[in-house]
C-alpha positions as protocol buffer text, in pm:
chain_id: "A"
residue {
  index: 1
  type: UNK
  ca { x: -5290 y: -15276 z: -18980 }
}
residue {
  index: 2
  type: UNK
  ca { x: -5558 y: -15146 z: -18764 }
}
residue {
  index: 3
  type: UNK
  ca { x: -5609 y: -14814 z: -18533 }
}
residue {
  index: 4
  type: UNK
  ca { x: -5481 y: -15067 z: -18221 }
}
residue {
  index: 5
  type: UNK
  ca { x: -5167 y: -15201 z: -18365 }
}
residue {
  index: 6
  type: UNK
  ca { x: -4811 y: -15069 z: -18383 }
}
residue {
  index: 7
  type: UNK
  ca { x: -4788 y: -15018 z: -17991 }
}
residue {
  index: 8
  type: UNK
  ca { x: -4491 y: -15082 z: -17740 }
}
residue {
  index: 9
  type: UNK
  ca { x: -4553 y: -15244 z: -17429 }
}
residue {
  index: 10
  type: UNK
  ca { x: -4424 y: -14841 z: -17264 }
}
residue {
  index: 11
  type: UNK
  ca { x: -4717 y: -14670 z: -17439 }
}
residue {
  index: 12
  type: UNK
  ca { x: -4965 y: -14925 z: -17365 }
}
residue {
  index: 13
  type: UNK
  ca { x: -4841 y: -14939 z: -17011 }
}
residue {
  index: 14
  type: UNK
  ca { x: -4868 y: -14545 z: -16971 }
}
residue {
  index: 15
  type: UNK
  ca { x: -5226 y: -14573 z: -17107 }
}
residue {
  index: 16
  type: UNK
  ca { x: -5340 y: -14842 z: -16862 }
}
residue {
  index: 17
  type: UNK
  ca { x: -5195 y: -14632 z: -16593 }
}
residue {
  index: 18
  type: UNK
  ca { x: -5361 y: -14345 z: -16709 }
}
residue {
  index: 19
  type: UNK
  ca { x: -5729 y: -14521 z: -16707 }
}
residue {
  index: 20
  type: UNK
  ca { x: -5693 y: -14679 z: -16345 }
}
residue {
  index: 21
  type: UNK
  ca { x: -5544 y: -14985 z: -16365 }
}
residue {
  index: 22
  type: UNK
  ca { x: -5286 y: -15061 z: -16071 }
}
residue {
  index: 23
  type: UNK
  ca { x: -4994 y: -15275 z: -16167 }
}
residue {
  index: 24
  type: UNK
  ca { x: -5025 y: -15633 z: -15946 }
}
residue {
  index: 25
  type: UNK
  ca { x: -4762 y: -15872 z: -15978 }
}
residue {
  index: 26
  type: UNK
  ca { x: -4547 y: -16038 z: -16206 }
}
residue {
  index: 27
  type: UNK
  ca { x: -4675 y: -16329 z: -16406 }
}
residue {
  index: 28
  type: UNK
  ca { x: -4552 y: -16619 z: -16575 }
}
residue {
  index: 29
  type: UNK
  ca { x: -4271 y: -16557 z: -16868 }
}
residue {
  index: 30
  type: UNK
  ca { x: -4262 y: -16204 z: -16939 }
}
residue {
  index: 31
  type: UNK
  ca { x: -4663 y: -16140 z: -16829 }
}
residue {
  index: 32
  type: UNK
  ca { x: -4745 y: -15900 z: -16565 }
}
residue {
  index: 33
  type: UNK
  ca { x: -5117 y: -15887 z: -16425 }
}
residue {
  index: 34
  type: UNK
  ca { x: -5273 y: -15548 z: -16396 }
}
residue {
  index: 35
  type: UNK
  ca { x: -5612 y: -15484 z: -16175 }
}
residue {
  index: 36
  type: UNK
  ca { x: -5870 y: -15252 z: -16273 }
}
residue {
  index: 37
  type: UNK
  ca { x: -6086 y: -15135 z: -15954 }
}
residue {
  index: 38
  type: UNK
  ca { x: -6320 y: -15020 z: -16127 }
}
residue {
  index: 39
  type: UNK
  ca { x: -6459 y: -15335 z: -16290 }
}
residue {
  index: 40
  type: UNK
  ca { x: -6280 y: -15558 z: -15985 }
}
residue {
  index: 41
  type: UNK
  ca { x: -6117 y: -15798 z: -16271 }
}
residue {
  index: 42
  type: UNK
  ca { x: -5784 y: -15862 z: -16385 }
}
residue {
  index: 43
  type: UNK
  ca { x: -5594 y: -15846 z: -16715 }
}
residue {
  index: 44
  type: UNK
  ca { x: -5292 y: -15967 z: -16795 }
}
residue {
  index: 45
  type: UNK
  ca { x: -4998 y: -15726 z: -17019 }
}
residue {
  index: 46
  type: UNK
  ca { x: -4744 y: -15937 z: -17209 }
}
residue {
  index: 47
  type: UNK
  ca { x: -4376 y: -15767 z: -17166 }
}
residue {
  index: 48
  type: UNK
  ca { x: -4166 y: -15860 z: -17458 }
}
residue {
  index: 49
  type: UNK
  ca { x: -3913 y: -15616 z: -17457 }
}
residue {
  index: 50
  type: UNK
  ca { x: -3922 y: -15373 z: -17763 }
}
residue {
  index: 51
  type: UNK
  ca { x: -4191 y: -15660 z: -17976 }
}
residue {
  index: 52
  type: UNK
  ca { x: -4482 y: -15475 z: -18075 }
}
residue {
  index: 53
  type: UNK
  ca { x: -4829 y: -15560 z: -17840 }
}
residue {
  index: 54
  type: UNK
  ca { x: -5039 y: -15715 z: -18122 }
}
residue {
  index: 55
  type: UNK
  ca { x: -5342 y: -15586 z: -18217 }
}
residue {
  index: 56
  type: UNK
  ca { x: -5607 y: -15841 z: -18151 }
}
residue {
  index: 57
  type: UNK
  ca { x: -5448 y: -15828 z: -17716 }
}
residue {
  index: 58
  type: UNK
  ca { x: -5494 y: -15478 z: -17756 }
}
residue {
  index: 59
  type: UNK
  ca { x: -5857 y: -15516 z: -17884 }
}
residue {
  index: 60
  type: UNK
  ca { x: -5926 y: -15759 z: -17612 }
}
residue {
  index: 61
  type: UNK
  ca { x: -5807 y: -15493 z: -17346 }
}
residue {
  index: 62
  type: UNK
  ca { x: -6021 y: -15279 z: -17485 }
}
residue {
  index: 63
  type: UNK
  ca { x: -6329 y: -15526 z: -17507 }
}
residue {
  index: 64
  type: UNK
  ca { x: -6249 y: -15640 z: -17136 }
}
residue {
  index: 65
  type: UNK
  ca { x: -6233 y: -15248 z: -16978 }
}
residue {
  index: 66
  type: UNK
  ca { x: -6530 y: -15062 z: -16949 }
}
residue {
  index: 67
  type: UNK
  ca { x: -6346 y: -14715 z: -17052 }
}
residue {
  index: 68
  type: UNK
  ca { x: -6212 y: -14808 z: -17396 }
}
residue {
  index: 69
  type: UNK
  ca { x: -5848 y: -14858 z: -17478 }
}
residue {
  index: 70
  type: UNK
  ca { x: -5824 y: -14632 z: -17722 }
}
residue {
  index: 71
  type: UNK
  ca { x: -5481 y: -14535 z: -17760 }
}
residue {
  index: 72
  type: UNK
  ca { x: -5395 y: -14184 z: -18003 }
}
């Protein structure tokens, strides 16, 4: 297990909030797409209830957003 695993989809939701990114719509399944102004480009957040977020989504959030993820 890495520094990025482990998370709920609450405490990674809190964090995108946190760094900018405005909540857009629901998506398909249990997906909701989140916009980031800053970089103009979209990212989607899978909602599986209380399922961890796995760790290589949370790396490519982190990849994909200028500011880092980095969730402590």
């Amino acid at each position: 297990m890495g520094r990025l695993a482990g998370f709920k989809y609450n405490q990674v939701r809190k964090k995108l909030i946190k760094l900018g990114l405005i909540f857009e719509r629901e998506g398909k399944g249990s997906h909701e797409i989140w916009y980031y102004p800053i970089t103009d480009r979209f990212t989607v957040l899978p909602h599986h209830g209380s399922k961890d977020i796995k760790e290589g989504t949370l790396k490519l959030y982190s990849n994909k957003q200028e500011s880092a993820l980095m969730i402590s």
